[in-house]
N, C-alpha and C positions, 0 to 999 in steps of 0.2 A: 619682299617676301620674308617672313619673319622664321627663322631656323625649326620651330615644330612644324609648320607647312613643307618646309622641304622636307625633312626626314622624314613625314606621313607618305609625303608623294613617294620618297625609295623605299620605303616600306609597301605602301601597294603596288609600287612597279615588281616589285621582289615577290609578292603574295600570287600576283597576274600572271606574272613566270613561270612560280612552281606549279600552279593549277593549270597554266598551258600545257606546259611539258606533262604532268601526269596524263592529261587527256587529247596526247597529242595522236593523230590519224596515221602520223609515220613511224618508221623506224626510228633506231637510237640516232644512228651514222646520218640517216637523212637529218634530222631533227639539229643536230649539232653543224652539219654543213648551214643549213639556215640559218641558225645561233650565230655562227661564225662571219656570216655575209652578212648580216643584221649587225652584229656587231663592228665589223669593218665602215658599213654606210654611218652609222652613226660616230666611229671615230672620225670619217672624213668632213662628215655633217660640224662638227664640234671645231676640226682644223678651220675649215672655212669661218665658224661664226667667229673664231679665236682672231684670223685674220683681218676679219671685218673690223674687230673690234679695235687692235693695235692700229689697225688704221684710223680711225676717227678717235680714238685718243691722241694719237699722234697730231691730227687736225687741230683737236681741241687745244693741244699745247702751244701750237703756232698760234694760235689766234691769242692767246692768254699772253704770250709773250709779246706779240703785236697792240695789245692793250696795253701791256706794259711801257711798251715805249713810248706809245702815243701820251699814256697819264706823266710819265719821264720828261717830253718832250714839255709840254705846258706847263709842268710844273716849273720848268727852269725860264719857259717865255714869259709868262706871271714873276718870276724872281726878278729875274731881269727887266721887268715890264717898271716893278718897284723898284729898284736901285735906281731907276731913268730916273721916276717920279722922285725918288728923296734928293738925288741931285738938285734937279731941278727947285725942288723945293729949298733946299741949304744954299745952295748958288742961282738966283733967279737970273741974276744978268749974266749969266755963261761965263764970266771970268772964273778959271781957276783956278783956285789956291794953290802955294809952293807946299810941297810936303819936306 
């Protein structure tokens, strides 16, 4: 979502607001107790997605890290895979030279 799409949408939520309230059927007191509980379910609404979210980021990380060992893991069995073969190749008859 690109940054003028969001600000249009809290600019009409904000325009939707004040035309509520001017032509709202309740009192002031009533009207703000609803503001108030409306705005409660929405902070709780917002904790929740917040929590969701750290969770499967949290997921994604494990898994990224588990990538990482596995590409870690091969990369060193392919190393070593080649150090066999160049042996092998430098010394075919398995004798090893004195260092």
């Amino acid at each position: 979502m690109s940054r003028d799409s969001i600000s249009n949408f809290f600019l009409g939520l904000g325009v939707g607001v004040g035309i509520g309230l001017l032509f709202a059927p309740k009192s002031g007191e009533e009207t703000r107790d609803v503001l108030l509980n409306k705005a409660d379910e929405g902070k709780e609404y917002l904790k929740k997605q917040a929590s969701g979210l750290r969770e499967s980021a949290s997921g994604m990380v494990e898994k990224g890290r588990e990538v990482v060992n596995r590409q870690k893991d091969m990369l060193n069995e392919a190393l070593e895979a080649g150090k066999q073969a160049y042996r092998e190749k430098v010394e075919p008859d398995g004798a090893s030279q004195p260092m």
